[in-house]
N, C-alpha and C positions, 0 to 999 in steps of 0.2 A: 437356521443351520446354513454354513455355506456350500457352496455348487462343489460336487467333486472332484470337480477337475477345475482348471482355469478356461476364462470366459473363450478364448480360441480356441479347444479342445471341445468338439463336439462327440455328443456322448455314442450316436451312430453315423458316419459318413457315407450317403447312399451312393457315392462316389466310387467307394470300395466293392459295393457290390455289384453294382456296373462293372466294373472290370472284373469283378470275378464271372459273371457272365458272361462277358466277353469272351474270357478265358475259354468257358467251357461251351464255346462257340453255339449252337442251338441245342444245347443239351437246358433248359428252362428250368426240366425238370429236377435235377442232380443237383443244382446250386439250391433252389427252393431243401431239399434233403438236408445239403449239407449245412444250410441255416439252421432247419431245424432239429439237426444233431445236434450243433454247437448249443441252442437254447435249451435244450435235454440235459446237456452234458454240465451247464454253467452252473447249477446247482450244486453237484459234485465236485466241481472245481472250485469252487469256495470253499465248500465246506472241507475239504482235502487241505486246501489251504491252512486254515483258522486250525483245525484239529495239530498238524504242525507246527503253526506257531504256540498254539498253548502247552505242548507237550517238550516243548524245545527241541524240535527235532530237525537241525539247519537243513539236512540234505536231504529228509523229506518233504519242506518249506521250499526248499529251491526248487524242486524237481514240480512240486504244485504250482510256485507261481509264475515256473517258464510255460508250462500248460497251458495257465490261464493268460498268459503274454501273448502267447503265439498265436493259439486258438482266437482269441479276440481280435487282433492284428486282421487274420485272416478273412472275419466277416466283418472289418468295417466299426469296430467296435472301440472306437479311439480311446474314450476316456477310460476304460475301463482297464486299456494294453498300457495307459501313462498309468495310473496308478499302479500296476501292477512289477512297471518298472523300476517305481519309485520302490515298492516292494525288496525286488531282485537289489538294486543298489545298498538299502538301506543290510541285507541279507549277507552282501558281498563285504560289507564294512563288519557285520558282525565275525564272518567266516576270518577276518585278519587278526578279530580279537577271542580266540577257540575259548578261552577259561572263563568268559563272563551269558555263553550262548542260553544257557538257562533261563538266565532271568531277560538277557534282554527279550528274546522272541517272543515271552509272553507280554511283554511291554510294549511291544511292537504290536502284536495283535490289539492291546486296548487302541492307541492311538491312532489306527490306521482303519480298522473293521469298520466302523459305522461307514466312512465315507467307500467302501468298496461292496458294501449290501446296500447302499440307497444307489448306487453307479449300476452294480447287476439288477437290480431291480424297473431302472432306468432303458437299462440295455435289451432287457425280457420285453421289456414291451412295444420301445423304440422299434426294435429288430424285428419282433414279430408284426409287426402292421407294416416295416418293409416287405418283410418275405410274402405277406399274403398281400401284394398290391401285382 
């Protein structure tokens, strides 16, 4: 199977989290939280996702996979925010074409799922051995 993302696209950049610490100047504690929302939360953000695309439902598809864009973005969670752009684009090309959204979204969903459950899966574990160091 290939790597989810491309070979420059690393799956957690502890870079990101550094600056979110930064950010949240001595607060250790709060950024540690808000990792471990997001890794609570990425479960249900897939699955909110996939459930959308197989029901063809575009602007409950968009609304999940800006979630799961942002959200990932935010802790550092690179390949997972590039796929999920790749997502929103491909979403944005269907939203131009309104009479065919039915069949593509679930078409979407085959082609694209597997590589976005082995990246959160990826991401589950990466993130959490960051958060707990």
């Amino acid at each position: 199977m290939e790597p989810p993302c491309d070979a420059g696209t690393p799956v957690v950049d502890p870079a990101v989290l550094r600056q979110l610490r930064a950010e949240l100047d001595a607060d250790e504690a709060y950024c540690k939280v808000f990792v471990r929302n997001y890794l609570d939360q990425l479960p249900r953000r897939v699955s909110r996702l996939r459930c959308a695309l197989i029901s063809g439902d575009l602007e409950a598809a968009m609304d999940a996979v800006l979630s799961l864009k942002t959200s990932s973005r935010m802790v550092g969670a690179c390949c997972l925010g590039a796929i999920a752009d790749e997502v929103e684009t491909a979403l944005k090309h269907v939203q131009d074409q309104e009479d065919s959204t039915g069949t593509k979204l679930p078409r979407l969903e085959r082609t694209i799922f597997d590589r976005i459950e082995e990246c959160s899966s990826l991401t589950l574990t990466q993130l959490s051995a960051e958060n707990a160091a």
